[in-house]
C-alpha positions as CSV (number, residue, x, y, z in Angstrom):
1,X,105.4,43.2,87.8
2,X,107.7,42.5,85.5
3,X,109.4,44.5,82.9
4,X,110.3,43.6,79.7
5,X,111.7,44.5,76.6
6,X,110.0,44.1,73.7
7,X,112.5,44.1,70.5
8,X,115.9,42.0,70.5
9,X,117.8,42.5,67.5
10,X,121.1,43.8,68.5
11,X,124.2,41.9,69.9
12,X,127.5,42.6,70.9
13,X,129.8,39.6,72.0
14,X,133.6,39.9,72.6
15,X,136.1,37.1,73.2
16,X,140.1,35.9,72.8
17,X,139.8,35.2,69.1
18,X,141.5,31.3,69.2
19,X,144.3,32.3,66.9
20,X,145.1,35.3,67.5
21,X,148.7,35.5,67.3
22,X,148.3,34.8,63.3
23,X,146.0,37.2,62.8
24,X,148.4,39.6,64.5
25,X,151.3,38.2,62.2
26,X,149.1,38.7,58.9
27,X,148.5,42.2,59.9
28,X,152.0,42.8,60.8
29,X,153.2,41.5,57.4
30,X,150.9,44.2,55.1
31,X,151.5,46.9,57.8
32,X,155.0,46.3,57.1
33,X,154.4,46.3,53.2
34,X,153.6,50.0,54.4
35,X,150.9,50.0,51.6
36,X,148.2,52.2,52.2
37,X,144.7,51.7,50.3
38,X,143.1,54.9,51.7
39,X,141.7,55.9,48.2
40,X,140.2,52.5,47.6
41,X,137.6,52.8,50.2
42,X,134.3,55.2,49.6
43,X,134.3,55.9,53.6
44,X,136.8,57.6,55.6
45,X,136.2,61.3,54.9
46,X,135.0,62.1,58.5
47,X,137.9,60.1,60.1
48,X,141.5,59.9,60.8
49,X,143.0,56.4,60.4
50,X,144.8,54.9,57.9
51,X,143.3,51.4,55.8
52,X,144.8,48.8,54.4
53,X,142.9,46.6,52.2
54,X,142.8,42.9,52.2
55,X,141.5,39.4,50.2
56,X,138.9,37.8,51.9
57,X,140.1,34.6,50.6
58,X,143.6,35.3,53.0
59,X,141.7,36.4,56.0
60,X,138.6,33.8,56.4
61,X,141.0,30.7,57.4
62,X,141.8,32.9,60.0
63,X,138.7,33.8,60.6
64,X,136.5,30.6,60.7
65,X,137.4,29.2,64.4
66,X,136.1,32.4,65.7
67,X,133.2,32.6,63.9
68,X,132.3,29.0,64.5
69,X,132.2,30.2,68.3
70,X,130.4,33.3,67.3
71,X,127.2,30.9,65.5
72,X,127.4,28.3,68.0
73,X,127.0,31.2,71.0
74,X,124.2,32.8,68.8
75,X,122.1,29.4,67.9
76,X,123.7,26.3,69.0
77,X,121.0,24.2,66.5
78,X,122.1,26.2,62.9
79,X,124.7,25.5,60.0
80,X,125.0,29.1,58.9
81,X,126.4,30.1,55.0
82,X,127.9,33.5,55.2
83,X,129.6,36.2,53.0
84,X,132.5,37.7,54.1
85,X,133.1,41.4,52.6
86,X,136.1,43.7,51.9
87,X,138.4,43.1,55.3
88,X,140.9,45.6,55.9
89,X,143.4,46.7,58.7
90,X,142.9,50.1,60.4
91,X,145.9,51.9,61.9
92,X,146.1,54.5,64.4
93,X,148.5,57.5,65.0
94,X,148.4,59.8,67.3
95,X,145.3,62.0,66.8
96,X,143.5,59.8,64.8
97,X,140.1,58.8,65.3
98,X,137.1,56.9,63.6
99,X,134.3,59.6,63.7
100,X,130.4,57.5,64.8
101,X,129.1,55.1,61.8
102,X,127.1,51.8,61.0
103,X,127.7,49.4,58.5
104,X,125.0,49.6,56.6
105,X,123.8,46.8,54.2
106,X,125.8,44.0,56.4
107,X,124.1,41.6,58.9
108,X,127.5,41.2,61.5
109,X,130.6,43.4,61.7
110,X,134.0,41.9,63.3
111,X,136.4,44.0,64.5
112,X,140.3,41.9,65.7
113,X,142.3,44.1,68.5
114,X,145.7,43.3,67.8
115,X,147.2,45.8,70.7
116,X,145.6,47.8,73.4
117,X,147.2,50.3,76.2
118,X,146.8,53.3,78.0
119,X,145.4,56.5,76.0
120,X,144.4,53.9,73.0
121,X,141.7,55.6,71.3
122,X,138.8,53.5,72.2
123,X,135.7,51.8,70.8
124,X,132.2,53.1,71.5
125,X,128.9,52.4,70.6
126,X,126.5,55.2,70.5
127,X,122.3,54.7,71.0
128,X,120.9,55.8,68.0
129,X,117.9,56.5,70.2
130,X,120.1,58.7,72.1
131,X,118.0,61.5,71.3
132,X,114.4,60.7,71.9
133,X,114.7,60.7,75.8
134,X,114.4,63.5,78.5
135,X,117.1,64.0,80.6
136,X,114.7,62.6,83.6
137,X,113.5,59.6,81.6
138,X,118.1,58.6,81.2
139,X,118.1,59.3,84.9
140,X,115.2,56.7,85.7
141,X,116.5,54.3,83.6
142,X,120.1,54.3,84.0
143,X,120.5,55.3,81.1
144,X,123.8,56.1,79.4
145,X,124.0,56.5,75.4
146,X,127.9,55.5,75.2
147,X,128.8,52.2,76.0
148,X,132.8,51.3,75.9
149,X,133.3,47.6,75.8
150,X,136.3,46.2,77.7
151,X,138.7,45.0,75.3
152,X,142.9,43.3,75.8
153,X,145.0,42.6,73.0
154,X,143.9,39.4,71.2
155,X,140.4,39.8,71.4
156,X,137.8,40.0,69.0
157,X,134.5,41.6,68.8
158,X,130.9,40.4,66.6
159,X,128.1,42.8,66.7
160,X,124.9,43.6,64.6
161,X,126.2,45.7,61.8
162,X,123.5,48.8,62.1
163,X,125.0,49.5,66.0
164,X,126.3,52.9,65.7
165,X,130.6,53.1,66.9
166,X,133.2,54.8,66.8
167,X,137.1,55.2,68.0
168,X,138.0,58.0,70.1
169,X,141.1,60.0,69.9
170,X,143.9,57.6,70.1
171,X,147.1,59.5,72.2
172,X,149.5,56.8,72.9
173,X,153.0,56.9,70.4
174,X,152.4,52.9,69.9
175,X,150.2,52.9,66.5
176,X,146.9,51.3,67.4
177,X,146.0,48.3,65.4
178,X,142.6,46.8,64.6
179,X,141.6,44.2,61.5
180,X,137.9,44.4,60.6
181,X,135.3,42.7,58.0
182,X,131.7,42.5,57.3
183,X,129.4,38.9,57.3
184,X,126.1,38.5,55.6
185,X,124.3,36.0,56.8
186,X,123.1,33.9,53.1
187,X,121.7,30.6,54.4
188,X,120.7,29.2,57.8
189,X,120.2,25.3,57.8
């Protein structure tokens, strides 16, 4: 008998983005402009982070190696046409957190780790079928709701927008930093 599973929509992928040490250095010159762009963004009330907003237009050069790796590990046979939405840089003080949320209306989210180390506050997803099963049935399974990728500095993670995540409570005096964006997927050739 074999057991199978009968949706796949969801992905998760996470991987040195090529580049990384520009990405780090664009975030590191608007975190040093030490202009926050909290008010600009119609999320945030339920968290503890601070935003920075950024062009799209500065970000996808940046961007593009990783994504071609991204595509070609999704469907190696496809030319894909994308939107890229609203990037912005999240920082992370002591105490702050990013409470569970999806990004709703998107197709791929991208989140950059510029830095990582102990008590970081760290990503999560969370099973948004977390509570339709008996303790018994998670027991049989294996089942755990929570699942915390591993992530090191310079990586960067692609997953399937409507996954639920969140940051934990980051408790490290080194300001956590993370660069994120949303794709749409417009054309596949």
């Amino acid at each position: 008998m074999k057991i199978n599973l009968p949706f796949k929509s969801e992905f998760v992928t996470i991987f040195p983005a090529p580049n990384a040490d520009k990405i780090v250095d664009l975030m590191d010159f608007h975190i040093n402009k030490n202009e926050l762009h909290n008010e600009n963004f119609k999320w945030g009330e339920y968290c503890k982070c601070d935003r920075i907003l950024l062009s799209w237009r500065e970000l996808h050069p940046l961007l593009e190696p990783s994504l071609n790796i991204l595509f070609q590990e999704l469907n190696k046979d496809v030319k894909v046409n994308y939107s890229i939405y609203d990037p912005w840089i999240s920082t992370y003080k002591p105490g702050y957190f990013q409470e569970v949320h999806c990004h709703h209306g998107h197709d791929i989210s991208c989140v950059f780790f510029a830095n990582n180390g102990d008590n970081f506050g760290k990503f999560f997803f969370l099973d948004r079928q977390t509570n339709g099963y008996s303790e018994q049935y998670c027991k049989l399974m294996s089942y755990s709701n929570i699942k915390r990728p591993i992530i090191k500095a310079g990586d960067i993670m692609f997953f399937s927008s409507d996954l639920f995540h969140g940051v934990s409570s980051h408790e490290n005096d080194i300001v956590r930093k993370t660069l994120s964006t949303n794709f749409n997927i417009v054309e596949i050739k």
